[in-house]
SEZA-650291 format. One record per residue (C-alpha): residue number from 0; residue in three letters; chain; x, y, z. Coordinates in steps of 0.1 Angstrom, whole numbers. Example, Ala and Ser with C-alpha at 12.3 -4.5 7.8 and 13.67 -1.06 7.14 Angstrom:
<atoms>
{resi=0, resn=ALA, chain=A, X=123, Y=-45, Z=78}
{resi=1, resn=SER, chain=A, X=137, Y=-11, Z=71}
</atoms>
This chain:
<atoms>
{resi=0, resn=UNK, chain=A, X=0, Y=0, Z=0}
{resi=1, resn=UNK, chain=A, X=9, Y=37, Z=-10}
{resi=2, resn=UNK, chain=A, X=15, Y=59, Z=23}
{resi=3, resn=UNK, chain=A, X=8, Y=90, Z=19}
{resi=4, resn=UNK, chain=A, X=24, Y=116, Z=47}
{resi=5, resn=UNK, chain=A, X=16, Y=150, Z=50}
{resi=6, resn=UNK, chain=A, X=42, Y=174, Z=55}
{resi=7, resn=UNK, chain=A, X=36, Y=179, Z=99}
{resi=8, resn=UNK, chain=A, X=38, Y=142, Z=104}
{resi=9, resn=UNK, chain=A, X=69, Y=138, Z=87}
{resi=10, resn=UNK, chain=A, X=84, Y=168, Z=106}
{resi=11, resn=UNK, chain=A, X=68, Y=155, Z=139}
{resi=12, resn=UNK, chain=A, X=85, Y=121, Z=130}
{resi=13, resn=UNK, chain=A, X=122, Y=138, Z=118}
{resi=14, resn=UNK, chain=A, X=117, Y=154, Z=154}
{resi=15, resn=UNK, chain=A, X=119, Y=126, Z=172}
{resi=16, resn=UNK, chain=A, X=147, Y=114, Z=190}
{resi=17, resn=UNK, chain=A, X=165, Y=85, Z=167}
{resi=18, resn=UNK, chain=A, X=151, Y=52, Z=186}
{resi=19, resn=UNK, chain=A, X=120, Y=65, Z=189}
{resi=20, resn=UNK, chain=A, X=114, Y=78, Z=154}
{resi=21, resn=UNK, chain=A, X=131, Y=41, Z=142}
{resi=22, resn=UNK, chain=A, X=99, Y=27, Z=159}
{resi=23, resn=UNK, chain=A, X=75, Y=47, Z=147}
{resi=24, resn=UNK, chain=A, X=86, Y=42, Z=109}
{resi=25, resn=UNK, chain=A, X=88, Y=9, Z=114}
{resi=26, resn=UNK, chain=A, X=46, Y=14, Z=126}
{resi=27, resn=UNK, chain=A, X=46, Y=32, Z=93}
{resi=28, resn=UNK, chain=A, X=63, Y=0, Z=76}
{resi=29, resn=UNK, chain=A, X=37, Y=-20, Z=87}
{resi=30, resn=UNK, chain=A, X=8, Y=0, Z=76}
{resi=31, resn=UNK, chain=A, X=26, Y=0, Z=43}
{resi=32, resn=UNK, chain=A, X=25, Y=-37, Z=44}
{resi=33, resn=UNK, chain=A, X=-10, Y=-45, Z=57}
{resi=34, resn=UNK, chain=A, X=-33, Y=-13, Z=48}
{resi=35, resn=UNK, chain=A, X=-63, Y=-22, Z=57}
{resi=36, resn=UNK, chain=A, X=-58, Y=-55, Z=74}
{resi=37, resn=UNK, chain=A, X=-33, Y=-36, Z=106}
{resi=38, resn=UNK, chain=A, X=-57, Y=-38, Z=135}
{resi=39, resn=UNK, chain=A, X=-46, Y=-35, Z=176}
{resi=40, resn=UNK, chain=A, X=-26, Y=-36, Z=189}
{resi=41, resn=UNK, chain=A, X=-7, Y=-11, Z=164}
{resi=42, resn=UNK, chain=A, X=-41, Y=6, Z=148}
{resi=43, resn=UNK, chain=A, X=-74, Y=16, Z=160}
{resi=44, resn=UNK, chain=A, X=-103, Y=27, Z=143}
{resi=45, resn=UNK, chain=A, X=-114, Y=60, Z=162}
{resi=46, resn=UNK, chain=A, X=-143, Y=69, Z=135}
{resi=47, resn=UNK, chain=A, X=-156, Y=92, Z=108}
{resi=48, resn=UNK, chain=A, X=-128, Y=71, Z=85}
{resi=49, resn=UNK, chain=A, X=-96, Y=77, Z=110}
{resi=50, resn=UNK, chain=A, X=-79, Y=53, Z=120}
{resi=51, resn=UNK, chain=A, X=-51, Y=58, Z=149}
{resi=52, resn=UNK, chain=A, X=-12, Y=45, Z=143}
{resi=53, resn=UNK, chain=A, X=-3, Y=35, Z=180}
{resi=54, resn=UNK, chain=A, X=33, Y=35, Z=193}
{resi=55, resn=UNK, chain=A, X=27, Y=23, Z=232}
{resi=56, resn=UNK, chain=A, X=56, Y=28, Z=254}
{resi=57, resn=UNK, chain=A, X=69, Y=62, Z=269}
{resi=58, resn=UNK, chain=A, X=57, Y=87, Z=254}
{resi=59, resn=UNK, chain=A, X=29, Y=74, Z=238}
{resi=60, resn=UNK, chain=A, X=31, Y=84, Z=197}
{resi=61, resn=UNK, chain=A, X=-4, Y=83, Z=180}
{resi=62, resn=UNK, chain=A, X=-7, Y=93, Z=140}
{resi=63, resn=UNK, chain=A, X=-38, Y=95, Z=129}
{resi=64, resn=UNK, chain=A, X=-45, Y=85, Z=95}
{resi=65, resn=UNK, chain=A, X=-74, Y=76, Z=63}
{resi=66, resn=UNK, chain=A, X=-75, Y=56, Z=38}
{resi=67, resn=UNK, chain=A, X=-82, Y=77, Z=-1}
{resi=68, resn=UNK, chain=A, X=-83, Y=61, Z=-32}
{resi=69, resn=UNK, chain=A, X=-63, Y=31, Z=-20}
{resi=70, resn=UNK, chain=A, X=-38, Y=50, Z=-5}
{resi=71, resn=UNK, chain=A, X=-31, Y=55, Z=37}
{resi=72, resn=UNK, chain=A, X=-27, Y=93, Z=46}
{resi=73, resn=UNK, chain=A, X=-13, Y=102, Z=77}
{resi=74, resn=UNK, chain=A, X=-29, Y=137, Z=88}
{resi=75, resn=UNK, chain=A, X=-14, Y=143, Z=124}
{resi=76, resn=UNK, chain=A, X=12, Y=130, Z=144}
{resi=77, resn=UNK, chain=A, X=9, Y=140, Z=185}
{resi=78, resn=UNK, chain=A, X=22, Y=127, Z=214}
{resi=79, resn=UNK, chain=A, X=-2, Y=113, Z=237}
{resi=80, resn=UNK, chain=A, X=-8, Y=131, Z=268}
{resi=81, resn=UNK, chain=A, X=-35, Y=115, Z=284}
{resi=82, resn=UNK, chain=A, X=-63, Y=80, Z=282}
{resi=83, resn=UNK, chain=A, X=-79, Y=97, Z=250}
{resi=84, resn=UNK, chain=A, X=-75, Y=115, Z=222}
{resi=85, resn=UNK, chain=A, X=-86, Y=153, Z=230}
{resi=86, resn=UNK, chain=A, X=-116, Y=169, Z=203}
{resi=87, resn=UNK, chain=A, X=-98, Y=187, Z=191}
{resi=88, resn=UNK, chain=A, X=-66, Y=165, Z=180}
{resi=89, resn=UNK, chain=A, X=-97, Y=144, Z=162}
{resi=90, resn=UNK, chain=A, X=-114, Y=175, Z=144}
{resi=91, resn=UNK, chain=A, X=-81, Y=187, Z=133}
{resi=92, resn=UNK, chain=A, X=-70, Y=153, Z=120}
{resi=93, resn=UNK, chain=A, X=-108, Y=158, Z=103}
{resi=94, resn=UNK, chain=A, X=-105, Y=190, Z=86}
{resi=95, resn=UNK, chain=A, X=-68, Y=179, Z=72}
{resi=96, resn=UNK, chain=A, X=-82, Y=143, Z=56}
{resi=97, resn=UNK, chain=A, X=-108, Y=162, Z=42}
{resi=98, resn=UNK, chain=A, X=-85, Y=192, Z=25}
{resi=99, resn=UNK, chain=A, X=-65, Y=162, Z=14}
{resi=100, resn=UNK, chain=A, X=-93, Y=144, Z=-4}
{resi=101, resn=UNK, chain=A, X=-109, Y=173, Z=-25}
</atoms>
């Protein structure tokens, strides 16, 4: 599968310290490798079409991500700061899939 990054999740992911960004794109690796089929524990559907890339461990990396025209776009990279995603992390990751799409 085609990934598709957008331009702050590859500088989130370049900012990260060298072992840690190693794991994350090897995450990325494997979304490459099963699309669709990645569930937990390393993805997570969290609705309206995102999907969440999960890097457990301290600190806690999520990417959030879609899937367009056969390709996996990852929209937002954060580090997780608490149990659940906050709104606006989710509407954010929203408003970018969508630019991306039309």
């Amino acid at each position: 599968m085609n990934i598709i990054v957008l331009r702050q999740v590859r500088e989130f992911v370049d900012s990260l310290d060298m072992p840690l960004r190693s794991d994350v794109e090897g995450l990325i690796d494997l979304l490459k490798q099963y699309g669709h089929a990645l569930s937990m524990p390393f993805a997570k559907p969290i609705g309206s079409g995102l999907w969440e890339l999960r890097q457990t461990g301290r600190p806690q990396i999520r990417i959030l991500y879609g899937f367009h025209r056969g390709e996996a776009v990852l929209v937002l990279a954060l580090k997780k700061q608490r149990s659940a995603l906050r709104t606006q992390e989710i509407i954010l990751a929203r408003q970018r899939f969508k630019t991306y799409c039309s």
